[in-house]
Predicted model as a PDB file, atoms N, CA, C, CB and O in Angstrom, pLDDT in the B-factor column:
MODEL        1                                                                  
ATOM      1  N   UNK A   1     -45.202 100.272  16.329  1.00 64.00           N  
ATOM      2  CA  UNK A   1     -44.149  99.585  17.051  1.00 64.00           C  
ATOM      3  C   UNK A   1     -44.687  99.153  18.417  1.00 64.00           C  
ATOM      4  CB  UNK A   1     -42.895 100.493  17.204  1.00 64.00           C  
ATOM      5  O   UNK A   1     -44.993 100.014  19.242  1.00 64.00           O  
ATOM      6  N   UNK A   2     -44.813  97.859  18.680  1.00 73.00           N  
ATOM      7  CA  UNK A   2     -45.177  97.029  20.021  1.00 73.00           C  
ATOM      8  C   UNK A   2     -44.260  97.883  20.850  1.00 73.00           C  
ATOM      9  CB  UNK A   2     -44.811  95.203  20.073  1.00 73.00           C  
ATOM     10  O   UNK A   2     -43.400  98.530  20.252  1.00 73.00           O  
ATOM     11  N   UNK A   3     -44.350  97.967  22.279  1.00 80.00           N  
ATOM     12  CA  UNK A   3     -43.319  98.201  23.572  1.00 80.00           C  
ATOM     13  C   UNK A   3     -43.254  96.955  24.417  1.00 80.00           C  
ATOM     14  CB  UNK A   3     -43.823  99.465  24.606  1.00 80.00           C  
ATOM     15  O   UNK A   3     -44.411  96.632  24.689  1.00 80.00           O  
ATOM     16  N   UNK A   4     -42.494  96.229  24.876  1.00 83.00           N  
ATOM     17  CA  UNK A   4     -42.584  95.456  26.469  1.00 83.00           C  
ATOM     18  C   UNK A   4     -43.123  96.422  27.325  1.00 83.00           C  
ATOM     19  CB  UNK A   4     -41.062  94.951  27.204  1.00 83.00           C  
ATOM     20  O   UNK A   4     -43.171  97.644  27.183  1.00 83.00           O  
ATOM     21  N   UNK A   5     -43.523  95.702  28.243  1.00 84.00           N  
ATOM     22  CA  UNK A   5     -44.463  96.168  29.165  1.00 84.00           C  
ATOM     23  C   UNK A   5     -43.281  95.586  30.368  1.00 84.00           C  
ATOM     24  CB  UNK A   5     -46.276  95.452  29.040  1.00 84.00           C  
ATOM     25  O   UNK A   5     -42.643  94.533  30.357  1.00 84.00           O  
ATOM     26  N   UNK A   6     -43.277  96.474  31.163  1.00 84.00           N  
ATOM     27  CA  UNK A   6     -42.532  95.463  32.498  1.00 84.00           C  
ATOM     28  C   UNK A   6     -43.006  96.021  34.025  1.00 84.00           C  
ATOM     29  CB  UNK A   6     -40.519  95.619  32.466  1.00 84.00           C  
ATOM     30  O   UNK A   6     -42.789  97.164  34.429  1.00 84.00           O  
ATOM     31  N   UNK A   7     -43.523  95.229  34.590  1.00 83.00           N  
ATOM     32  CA  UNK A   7     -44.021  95.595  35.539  1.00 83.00           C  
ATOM     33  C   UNK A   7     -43.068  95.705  37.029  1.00 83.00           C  
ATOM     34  CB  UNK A   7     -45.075  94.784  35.509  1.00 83.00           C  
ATOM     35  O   UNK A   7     -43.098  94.746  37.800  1.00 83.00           O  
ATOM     36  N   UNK A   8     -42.544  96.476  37.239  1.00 85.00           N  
ATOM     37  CA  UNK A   8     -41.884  96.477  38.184  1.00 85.00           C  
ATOM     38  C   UNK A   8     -42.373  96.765  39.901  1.00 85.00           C  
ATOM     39  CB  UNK A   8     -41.087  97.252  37.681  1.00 85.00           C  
ATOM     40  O   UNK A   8     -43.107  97.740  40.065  1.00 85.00           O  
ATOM     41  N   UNK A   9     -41.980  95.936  41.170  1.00 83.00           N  
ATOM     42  CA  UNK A   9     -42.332  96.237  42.274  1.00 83.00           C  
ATOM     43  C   UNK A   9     -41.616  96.554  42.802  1.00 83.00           C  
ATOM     44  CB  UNK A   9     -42.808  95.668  42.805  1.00 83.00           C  
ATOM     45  O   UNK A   9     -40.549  96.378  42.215  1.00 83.00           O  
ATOM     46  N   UNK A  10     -41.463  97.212  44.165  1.00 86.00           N  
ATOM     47  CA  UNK A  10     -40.376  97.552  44.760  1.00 86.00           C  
ATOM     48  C   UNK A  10     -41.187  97.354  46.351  1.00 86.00           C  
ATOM     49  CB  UNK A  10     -39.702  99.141  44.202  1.00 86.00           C  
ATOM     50  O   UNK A  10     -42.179  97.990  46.707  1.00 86.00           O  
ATOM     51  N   UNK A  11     -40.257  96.005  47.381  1.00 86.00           N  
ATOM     52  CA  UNK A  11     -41.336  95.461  48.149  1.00 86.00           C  
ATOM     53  C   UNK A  11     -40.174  95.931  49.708  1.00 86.00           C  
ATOM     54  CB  UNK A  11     -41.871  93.398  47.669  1.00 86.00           C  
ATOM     55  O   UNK A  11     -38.976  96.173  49.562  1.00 86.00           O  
ATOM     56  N   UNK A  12     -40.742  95.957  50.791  1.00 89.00           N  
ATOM     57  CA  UNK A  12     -40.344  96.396  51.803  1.00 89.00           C  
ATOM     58  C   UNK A  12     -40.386  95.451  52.754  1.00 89.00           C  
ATOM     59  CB  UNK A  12     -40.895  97.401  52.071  1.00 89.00           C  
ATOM     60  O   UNK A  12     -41.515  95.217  53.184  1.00 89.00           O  
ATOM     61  N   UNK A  13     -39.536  94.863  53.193  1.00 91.00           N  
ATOM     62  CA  UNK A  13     -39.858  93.827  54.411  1.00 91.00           C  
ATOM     63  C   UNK A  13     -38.912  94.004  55.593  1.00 91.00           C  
ATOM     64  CB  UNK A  13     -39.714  92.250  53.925  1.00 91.00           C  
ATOM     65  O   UNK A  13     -37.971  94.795  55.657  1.00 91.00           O  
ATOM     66  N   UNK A  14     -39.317  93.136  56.519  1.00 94.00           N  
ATOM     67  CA  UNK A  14     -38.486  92.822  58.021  1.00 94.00           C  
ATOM     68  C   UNK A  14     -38.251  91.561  58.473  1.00 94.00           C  
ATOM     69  CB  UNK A  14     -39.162  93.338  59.196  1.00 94.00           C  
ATOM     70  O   UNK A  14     -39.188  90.854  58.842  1.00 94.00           O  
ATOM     71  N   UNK A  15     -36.589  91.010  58.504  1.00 94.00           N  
ATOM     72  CA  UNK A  15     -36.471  89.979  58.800  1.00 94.00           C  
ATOM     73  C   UNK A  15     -34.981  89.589  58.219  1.00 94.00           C  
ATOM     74  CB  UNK A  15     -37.626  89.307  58.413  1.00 94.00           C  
ATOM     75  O   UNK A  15     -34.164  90.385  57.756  1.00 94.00           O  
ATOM     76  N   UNK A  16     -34.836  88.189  58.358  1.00 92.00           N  
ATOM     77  CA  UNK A  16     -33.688  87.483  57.317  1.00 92.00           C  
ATOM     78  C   UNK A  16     -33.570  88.058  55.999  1.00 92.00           C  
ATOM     79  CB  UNK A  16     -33.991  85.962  57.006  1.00 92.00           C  
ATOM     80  O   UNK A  16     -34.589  87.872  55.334  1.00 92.00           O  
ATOM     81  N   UNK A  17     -32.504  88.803  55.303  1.00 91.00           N  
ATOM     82  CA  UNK A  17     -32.806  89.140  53.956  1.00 91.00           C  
ATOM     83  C   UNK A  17     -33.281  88.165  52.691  1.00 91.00           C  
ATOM     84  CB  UNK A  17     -31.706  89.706  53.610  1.00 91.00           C  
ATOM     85  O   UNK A  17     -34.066  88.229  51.745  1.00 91.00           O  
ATOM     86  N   UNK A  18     -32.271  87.173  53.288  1.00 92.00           N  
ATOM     87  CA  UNK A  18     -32.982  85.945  52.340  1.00 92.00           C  
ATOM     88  C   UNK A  18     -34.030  85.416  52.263  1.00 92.00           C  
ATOM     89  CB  UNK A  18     -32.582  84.988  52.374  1.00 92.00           C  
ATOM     90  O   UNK A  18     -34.382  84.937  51.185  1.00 92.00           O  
ATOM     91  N   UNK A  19     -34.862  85.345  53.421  1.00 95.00           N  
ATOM     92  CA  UNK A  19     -35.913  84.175  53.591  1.00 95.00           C  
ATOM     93  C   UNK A  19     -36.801  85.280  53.329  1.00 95.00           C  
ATOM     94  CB  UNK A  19     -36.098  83.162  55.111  1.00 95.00           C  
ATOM     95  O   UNK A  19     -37.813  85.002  52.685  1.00 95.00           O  
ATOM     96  N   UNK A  20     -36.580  86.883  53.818  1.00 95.00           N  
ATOM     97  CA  UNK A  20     -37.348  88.022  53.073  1.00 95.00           C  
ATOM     98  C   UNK A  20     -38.080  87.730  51.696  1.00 95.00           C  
ATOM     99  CB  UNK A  20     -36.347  89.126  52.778  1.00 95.00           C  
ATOM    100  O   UNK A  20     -39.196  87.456  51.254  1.00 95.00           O  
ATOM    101  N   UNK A  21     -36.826  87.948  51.302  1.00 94.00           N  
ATOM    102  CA  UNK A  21     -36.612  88.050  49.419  1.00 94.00           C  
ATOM    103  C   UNK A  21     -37.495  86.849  48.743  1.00 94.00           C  
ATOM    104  CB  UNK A  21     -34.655  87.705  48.813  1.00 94.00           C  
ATOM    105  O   UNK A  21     -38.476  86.940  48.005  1.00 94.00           O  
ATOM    106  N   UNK A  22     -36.871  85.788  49.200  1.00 96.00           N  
ATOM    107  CA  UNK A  22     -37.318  84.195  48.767  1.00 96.00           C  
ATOM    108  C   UNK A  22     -38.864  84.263  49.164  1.00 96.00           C  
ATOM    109  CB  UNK A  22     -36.385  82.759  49.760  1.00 96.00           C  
ATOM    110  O   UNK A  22     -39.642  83.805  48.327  1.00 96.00           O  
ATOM    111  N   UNK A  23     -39.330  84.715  50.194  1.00 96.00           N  
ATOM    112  CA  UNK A  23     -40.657  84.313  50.544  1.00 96.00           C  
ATOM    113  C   UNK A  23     -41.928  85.366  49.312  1.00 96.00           C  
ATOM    114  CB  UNK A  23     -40.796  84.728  52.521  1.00 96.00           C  
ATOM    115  O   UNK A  23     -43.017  85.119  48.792  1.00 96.00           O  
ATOM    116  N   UNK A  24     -40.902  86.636  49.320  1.00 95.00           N  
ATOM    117  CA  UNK A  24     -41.686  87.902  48.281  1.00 95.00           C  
ATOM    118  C   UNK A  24     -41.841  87.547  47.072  1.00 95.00           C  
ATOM    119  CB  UNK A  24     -40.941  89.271  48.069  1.00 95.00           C  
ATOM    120  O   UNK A  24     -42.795  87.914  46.387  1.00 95.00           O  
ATOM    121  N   UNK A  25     -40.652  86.575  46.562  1.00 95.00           N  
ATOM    122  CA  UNK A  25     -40.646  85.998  45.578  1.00 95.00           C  
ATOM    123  C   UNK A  25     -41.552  85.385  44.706  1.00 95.00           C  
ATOM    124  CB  UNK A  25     -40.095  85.479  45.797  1.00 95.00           C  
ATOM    125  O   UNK A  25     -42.006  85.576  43.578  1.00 95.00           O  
ATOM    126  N   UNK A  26     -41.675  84.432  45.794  1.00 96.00           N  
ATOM    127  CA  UNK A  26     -42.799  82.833  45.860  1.00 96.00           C  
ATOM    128  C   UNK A  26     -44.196  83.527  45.670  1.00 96.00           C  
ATOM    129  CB  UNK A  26     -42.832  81.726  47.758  1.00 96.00           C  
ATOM    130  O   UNK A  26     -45.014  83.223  44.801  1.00 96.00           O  
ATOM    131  N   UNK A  27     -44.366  84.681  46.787  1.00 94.00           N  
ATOM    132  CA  UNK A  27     -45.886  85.010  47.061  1.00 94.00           C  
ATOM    133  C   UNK A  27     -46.219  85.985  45.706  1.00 94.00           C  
ATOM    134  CB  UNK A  27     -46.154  85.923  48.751  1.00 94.00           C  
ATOM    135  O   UNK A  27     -47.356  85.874  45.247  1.00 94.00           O  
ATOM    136  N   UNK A  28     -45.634  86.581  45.289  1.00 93.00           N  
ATOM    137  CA  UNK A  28     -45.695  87.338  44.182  1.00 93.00           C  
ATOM    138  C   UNK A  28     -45.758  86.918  42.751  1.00 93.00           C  
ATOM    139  CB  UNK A  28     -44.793  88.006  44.283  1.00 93.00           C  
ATOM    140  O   UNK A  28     -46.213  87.562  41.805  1.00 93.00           O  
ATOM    141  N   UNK A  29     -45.177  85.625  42.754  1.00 94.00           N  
ATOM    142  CA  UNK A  29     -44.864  84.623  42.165  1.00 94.00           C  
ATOM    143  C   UNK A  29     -44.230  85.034  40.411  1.00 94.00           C  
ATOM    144  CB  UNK A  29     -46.195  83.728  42.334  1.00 94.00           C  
ATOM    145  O   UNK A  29     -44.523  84.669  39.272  1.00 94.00           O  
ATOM    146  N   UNK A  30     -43.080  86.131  41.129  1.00 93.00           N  
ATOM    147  CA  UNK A  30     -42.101  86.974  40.197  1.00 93.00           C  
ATOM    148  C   UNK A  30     -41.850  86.193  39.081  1.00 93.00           C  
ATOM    149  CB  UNK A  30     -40.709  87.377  40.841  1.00 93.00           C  
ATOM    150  O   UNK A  30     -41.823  84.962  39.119  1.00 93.00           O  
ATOM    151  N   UNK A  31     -41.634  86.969  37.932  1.00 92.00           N  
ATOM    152  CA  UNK A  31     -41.039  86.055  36.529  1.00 92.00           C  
ATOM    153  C   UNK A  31     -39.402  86.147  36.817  1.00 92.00           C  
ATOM    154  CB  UNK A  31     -41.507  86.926  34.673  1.00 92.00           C  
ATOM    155  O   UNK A  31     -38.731  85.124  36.677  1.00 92.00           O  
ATOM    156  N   UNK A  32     -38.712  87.518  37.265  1.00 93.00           N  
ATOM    157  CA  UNK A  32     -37.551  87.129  37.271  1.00 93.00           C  
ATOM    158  C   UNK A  32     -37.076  88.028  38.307  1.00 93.00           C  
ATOM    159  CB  UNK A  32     -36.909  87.121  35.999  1.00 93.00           C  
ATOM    160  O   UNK A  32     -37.430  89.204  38.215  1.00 93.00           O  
ATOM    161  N   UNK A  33     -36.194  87.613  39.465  1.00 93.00           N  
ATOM    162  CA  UNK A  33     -35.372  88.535  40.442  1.00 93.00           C  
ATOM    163  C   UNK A  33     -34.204  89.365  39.663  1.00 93.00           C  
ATOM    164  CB  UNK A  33     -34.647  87.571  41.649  1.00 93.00           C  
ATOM    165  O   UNK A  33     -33.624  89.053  38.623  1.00 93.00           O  
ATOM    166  N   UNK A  34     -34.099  90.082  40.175  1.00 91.00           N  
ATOM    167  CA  UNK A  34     -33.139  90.623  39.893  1.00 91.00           C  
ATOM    168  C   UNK A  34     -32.239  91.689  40.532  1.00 91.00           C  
ATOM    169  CB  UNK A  34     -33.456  90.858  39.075  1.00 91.00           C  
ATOM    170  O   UNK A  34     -32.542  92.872  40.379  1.00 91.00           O  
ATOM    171  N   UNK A  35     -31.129  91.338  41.254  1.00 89.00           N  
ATOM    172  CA  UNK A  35     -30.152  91.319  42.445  1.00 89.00           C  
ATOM    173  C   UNK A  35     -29.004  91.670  42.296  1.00 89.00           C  
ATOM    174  CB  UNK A  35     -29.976  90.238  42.988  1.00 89.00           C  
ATOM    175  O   UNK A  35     -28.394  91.178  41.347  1.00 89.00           O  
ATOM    176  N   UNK A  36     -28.232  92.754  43.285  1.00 84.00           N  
ATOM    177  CA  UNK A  36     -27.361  93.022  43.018  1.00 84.00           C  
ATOM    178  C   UNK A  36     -25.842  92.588  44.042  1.00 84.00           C  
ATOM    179  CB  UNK A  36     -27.780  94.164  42.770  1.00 84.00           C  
ATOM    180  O   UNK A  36     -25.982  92.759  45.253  1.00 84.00           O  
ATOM    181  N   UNK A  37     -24.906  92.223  43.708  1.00 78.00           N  
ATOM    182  CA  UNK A  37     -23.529  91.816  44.545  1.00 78.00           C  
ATOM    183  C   UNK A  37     -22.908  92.704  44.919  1.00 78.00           C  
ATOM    184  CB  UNK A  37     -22.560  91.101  43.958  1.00 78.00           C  
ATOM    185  O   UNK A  37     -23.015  93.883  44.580  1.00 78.00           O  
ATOM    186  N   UNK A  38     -21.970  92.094  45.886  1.00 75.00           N  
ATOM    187  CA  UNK A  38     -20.831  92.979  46.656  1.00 75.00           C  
ATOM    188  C   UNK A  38     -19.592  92.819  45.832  1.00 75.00           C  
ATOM    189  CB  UNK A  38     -20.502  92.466  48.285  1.00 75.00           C  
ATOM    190  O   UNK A  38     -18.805  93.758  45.941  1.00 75.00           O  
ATOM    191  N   UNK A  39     -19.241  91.859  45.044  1.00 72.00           N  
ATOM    192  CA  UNK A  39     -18.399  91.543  44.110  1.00 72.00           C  
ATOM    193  C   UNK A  39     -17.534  90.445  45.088  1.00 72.00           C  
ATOM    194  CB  UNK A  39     -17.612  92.909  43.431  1.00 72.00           C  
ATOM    195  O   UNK A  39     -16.363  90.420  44.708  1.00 72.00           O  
ATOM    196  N   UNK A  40     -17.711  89.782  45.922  1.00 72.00           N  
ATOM    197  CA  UNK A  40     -16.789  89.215  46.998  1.00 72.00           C  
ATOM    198  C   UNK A  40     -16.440  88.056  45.452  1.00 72.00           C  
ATOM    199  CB  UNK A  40     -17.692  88.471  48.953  1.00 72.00           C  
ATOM    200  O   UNK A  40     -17.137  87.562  44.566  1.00 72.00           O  
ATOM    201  N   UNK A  41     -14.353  88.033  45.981  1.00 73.00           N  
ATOM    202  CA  UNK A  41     -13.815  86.825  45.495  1.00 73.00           C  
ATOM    203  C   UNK A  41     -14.236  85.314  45.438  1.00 73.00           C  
ATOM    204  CB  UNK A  41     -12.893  86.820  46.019  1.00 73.00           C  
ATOM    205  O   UNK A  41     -15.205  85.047  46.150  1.00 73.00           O  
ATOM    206  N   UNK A  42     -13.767  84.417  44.824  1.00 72.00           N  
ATOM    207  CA  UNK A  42     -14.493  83.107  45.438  1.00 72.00           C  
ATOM    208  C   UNK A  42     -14.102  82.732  46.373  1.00 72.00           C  
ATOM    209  CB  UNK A  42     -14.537  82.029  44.825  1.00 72.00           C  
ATOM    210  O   UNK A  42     -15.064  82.378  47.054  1.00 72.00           O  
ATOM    211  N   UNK A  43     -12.964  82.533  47.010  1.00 72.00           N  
ATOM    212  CA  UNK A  43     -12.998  82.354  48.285  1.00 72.00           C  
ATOM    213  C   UNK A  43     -13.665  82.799  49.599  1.00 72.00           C  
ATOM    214  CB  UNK A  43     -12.190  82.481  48.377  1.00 72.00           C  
ATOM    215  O   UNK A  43     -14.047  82.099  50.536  1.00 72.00           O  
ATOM    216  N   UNK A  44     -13.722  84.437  49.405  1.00 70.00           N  
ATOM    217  CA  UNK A  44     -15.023  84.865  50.294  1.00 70.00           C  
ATOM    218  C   UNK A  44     -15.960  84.432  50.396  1.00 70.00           C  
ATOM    219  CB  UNK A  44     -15.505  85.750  50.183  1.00 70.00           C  
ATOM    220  O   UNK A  44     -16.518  84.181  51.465  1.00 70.00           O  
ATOM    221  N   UNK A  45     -16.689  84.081  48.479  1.00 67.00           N  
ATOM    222  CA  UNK A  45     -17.802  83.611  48.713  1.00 67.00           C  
ATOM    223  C   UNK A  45     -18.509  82.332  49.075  1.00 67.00           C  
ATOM    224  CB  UNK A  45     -18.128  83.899  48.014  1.00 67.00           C  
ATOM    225  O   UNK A  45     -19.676  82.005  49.289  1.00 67.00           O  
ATOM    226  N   UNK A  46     -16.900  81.520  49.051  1.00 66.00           N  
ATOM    227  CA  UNK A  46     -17.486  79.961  49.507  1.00 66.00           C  
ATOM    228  C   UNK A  46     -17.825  80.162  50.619  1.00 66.00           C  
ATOM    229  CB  UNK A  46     -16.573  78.677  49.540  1.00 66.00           C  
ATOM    230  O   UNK A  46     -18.889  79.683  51.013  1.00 66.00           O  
ATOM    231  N   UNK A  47     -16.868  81.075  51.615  1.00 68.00           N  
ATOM    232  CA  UNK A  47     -16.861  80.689  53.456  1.00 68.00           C  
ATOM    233  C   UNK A  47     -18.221  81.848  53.678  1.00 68.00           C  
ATOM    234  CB  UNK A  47     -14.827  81.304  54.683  1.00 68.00           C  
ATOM    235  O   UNK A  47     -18.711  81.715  54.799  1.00 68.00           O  
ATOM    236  N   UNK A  48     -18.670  82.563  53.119  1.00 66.00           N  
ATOM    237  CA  UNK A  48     -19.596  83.565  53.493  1.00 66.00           C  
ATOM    238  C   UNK A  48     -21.146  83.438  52.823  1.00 66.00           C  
ATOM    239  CB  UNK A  48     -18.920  84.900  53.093  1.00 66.00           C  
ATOM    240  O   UNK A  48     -21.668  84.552  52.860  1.00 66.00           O  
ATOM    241  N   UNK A  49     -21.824  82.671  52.369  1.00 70.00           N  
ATOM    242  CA  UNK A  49     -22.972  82.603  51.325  1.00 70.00           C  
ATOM    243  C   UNK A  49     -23.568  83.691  51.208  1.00 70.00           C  
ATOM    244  CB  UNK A  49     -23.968  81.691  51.547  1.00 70.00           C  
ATOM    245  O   UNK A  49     -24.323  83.928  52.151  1.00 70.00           O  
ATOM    246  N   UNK A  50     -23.525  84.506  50.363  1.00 82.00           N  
ATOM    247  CA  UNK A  50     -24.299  85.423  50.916  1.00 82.00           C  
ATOM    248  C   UNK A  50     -25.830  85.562  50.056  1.00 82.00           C  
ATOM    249  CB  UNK A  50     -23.407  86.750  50.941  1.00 82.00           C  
ATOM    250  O   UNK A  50     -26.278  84.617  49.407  1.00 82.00           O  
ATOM    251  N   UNK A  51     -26.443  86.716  50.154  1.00 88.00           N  
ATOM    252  CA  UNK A  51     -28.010  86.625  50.109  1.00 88.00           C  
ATOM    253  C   UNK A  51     -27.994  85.954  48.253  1.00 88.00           C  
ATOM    254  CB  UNK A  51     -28.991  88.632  50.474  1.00 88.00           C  
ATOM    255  O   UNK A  51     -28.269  84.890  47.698  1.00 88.00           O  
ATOM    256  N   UNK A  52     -27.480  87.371  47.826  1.00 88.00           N  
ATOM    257  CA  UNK A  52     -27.391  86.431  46.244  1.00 88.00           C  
ATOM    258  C   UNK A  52     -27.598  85.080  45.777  1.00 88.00           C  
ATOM    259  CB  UNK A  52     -26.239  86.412  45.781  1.00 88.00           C  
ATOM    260  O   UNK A  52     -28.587  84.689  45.156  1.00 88.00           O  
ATOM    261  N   UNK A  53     -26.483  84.318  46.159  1.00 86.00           N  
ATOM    262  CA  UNK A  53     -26.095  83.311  46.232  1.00 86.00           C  
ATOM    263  C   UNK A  53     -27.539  82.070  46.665  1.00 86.00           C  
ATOM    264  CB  UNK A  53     -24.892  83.570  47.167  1.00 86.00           C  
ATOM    265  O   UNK A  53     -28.110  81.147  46.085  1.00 86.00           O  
ATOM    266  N   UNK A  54     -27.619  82.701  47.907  1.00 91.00           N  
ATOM    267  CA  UNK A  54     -29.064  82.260  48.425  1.00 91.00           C  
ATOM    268  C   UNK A  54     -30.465  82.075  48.037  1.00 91.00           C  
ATOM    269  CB  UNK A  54     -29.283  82.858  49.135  1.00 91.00           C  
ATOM    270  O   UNK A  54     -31.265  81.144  48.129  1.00 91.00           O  
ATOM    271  N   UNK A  55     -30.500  83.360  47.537  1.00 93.00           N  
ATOM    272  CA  UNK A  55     -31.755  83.605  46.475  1.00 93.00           C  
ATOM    273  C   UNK A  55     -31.759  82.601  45.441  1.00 93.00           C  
ATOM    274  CB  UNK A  55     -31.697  85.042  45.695  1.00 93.00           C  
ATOM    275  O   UNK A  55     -32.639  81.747  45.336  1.00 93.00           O  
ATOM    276  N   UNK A  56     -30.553  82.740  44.517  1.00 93.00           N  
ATOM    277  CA  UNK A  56     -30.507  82.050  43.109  1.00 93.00           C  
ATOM    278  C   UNK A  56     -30.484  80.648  43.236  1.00 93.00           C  
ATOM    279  CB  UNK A  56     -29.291  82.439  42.269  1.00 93.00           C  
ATOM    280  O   UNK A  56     -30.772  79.835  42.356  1.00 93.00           O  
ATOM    281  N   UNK A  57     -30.103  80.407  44.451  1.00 93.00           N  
ATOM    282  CA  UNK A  57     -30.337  78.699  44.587  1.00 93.00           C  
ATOM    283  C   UNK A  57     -32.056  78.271  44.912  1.00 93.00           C  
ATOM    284  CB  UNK A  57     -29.250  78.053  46.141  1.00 93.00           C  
ATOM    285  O   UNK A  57     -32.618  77.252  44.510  1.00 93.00           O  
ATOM    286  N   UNK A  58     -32.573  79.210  45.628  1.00 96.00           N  
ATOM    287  CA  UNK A  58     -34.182  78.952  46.025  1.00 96.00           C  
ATOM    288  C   UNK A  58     -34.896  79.415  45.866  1.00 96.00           C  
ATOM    289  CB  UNK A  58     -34.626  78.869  46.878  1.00 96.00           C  
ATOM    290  O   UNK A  58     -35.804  79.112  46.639  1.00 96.00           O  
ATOM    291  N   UNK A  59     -35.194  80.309  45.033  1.00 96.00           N  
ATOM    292  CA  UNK A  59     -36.270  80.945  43.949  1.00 96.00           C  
ATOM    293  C   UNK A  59     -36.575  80.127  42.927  1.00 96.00           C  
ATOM    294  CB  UNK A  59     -35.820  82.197  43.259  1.00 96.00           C  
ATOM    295  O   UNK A  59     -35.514  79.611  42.575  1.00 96.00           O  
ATOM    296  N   UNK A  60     -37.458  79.737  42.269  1.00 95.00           N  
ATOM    297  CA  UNK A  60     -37.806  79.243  41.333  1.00 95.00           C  
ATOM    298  C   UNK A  60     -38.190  79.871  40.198  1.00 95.00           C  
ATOM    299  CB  UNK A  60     -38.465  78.643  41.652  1.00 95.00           C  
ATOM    300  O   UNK A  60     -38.893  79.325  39.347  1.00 95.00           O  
ATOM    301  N   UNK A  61     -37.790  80.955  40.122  1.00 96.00           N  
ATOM    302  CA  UNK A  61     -37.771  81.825  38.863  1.00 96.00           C  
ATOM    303  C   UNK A  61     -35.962  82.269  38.568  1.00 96.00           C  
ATOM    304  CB  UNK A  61     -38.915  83.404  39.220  1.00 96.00           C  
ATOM    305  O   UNK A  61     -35.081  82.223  39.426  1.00 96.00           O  
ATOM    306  N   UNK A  62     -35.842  82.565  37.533  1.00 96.00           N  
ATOM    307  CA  UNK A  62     -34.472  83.263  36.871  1.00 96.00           C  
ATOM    308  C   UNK A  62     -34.602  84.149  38.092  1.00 96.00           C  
ATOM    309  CB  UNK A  62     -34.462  84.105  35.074  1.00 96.00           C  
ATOM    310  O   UNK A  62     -35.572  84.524  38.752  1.00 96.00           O  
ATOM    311  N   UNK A  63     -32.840  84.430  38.198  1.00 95.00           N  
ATOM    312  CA  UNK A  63     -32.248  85.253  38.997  1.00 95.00           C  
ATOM    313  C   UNK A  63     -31.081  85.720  38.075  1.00 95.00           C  
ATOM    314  CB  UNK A  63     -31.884  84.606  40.348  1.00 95.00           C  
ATOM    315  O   UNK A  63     -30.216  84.989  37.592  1.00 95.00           O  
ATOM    316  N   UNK A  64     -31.208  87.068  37.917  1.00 94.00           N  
ATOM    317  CA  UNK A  64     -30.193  87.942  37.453  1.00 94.00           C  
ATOM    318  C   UNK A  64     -29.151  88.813  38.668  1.00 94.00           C  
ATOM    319  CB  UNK A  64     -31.035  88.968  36.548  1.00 94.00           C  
ATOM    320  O   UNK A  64     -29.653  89.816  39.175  1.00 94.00           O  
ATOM    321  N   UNK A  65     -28.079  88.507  38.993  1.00 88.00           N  
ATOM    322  CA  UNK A  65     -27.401  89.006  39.743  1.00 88.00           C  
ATOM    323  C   UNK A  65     -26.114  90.111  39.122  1.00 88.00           C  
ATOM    324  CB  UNK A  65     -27.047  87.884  40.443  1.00 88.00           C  
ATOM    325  O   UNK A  65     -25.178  89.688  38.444  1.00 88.00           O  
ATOM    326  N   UNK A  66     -26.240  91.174  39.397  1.00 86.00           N  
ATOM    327  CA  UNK A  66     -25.349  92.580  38.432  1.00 86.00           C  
ATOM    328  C   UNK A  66     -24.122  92.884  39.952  1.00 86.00           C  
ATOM    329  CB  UNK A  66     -26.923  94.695  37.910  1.00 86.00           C  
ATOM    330  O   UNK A  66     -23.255  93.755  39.880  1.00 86.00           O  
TER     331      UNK A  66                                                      
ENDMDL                                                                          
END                                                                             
């Protein structure tokens, strides 16, 4: 029986969380993020963008948000 293999990192930075995340992303050049929410309504989340949101628009890999 084959296994997946999954390589997981766990990366530490200082700064904007987003431009953090997005930049670890790029340089690492991740197959897929994967991110977790505050659960905010949609209305919260129109007036508030938050990092999620952020990420999944400017990463260029899949973004899984739980």
């Amino acid at each position: 029986m084959d296994f997946l293999q999954i390589n997981v990192q766990r990366v530490v930075g200082c700064g904007e969380a987003k431009d953090v995340i997005c930049g670890i992303v790029d340089k690492l050049r991740a197959d897929t993020l994967i991110m977790g929410s505050h659960g905010y309504g949609f209305i919260k989340r129109a007036l508030l963008e938050n990092v999620s949101d952020y990420c999944a628009k400017h990463v260029k890999c899949p973004v899984v948000i739980c």
